[in-house]
C-alpha positions in Angstrom: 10.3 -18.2 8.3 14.0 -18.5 7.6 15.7 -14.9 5.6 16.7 -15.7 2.0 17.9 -12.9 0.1 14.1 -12.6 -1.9 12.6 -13.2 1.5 15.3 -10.3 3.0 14.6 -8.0 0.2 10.5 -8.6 0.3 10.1 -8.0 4.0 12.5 -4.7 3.7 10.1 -3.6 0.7 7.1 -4.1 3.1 8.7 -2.5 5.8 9.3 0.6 3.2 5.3 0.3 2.2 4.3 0.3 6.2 6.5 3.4 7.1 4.5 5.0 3.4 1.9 4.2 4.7 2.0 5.4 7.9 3.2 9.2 6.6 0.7 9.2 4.1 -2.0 8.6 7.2 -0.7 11.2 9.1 -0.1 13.4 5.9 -4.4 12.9 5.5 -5.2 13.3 8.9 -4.0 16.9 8.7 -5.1 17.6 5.8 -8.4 16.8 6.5 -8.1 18.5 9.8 -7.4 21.5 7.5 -10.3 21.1 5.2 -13.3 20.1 7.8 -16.5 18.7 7.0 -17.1 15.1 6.2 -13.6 14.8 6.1 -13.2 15.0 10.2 -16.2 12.6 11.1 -15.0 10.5 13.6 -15.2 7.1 11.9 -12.8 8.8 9.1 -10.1 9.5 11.8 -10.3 6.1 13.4 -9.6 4.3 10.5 -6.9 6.8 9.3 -5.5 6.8 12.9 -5.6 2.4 12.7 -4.1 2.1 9.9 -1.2 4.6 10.7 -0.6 3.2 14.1 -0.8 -0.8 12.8 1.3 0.4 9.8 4.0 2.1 12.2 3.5 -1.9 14.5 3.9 -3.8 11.5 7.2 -2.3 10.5 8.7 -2.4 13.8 7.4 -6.2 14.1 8.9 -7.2 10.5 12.3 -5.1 11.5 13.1 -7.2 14.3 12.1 -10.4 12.7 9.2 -11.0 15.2 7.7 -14.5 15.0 4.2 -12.7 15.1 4.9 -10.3 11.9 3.5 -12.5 9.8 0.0 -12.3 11.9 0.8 -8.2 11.9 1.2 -8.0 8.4 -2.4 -10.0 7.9 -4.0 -7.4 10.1 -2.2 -4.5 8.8 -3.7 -5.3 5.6 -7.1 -5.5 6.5 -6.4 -1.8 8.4 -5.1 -0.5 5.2 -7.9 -1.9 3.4 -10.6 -0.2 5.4 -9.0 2.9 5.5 -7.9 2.8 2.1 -11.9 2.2 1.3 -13.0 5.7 3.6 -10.3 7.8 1.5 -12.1 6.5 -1.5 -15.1 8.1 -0.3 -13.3 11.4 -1.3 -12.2 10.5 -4.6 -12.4 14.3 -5.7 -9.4 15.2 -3.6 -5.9 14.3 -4.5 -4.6 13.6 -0.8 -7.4 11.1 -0.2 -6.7 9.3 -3.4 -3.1 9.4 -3.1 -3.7 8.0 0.1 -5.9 5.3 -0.9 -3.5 4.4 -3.2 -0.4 4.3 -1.0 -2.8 1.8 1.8 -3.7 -0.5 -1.2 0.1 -0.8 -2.2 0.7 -1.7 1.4 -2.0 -4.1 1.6 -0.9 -6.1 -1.3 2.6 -6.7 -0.2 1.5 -7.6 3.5 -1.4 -10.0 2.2 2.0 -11.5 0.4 4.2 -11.2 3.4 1.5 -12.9 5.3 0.9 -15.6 2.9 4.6 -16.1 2.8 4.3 -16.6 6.6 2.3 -19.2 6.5 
């Protein structure tokens, strides 16, 4: 994908969404570390800990302009997705919504980035 300045100025916004994305993971992770029960269930930490570590991948790939970021940013999505899905679960808690928010927003602009990379 050549840079144009929208195409410049959308992959720096998803790069800004990943690196969100990735604090507000680790941001949930403690906190539900902090509150226990359902919260810590190993599924619920997998997909927290996926979508943090393909969030903090995607934003390195799209930094350097890797030919694969496209591909990243289609599976960073789908991480997001899932993870923002199990936060859901705990919709009665303002860190997991605020969470689930934060993956959604960062799976909408990589489905575009991906889309774009096509």
């Amino acid at each position: 994908m050549t840079q144009t300045a929208e195409t410049s100025q959308q992959m720096r916004q998803c790069i800004d969404m990943c690196l969100a994305a990735h604090t507000a993971c680790g941001q949930t992770m403690q906190h539900a570390l902090d509150k226990g029960g359902n919260m810590v269930e190993r599924p619920m930490m997998m997909t927290l800990m996926d979508a943090a570590d393909m969030s903090a991948m995607c934003a390195d790939m799209c930094m350097r302009q890797s030919r694969m970021a496209g591909q990243m940013c289609a599976m960073n999505a789908e991480a997001c997705r899932a993870a923002a899905d199990a936060c859901a679960r705990f919709g009665d808690d303002s860190q997991m919504r605020a969470c689930a928010e934060q993956l959604r927003r960062c799976a909408e602009m990589c489905e575009q980035m991906a889309a774009a990379a096509r």
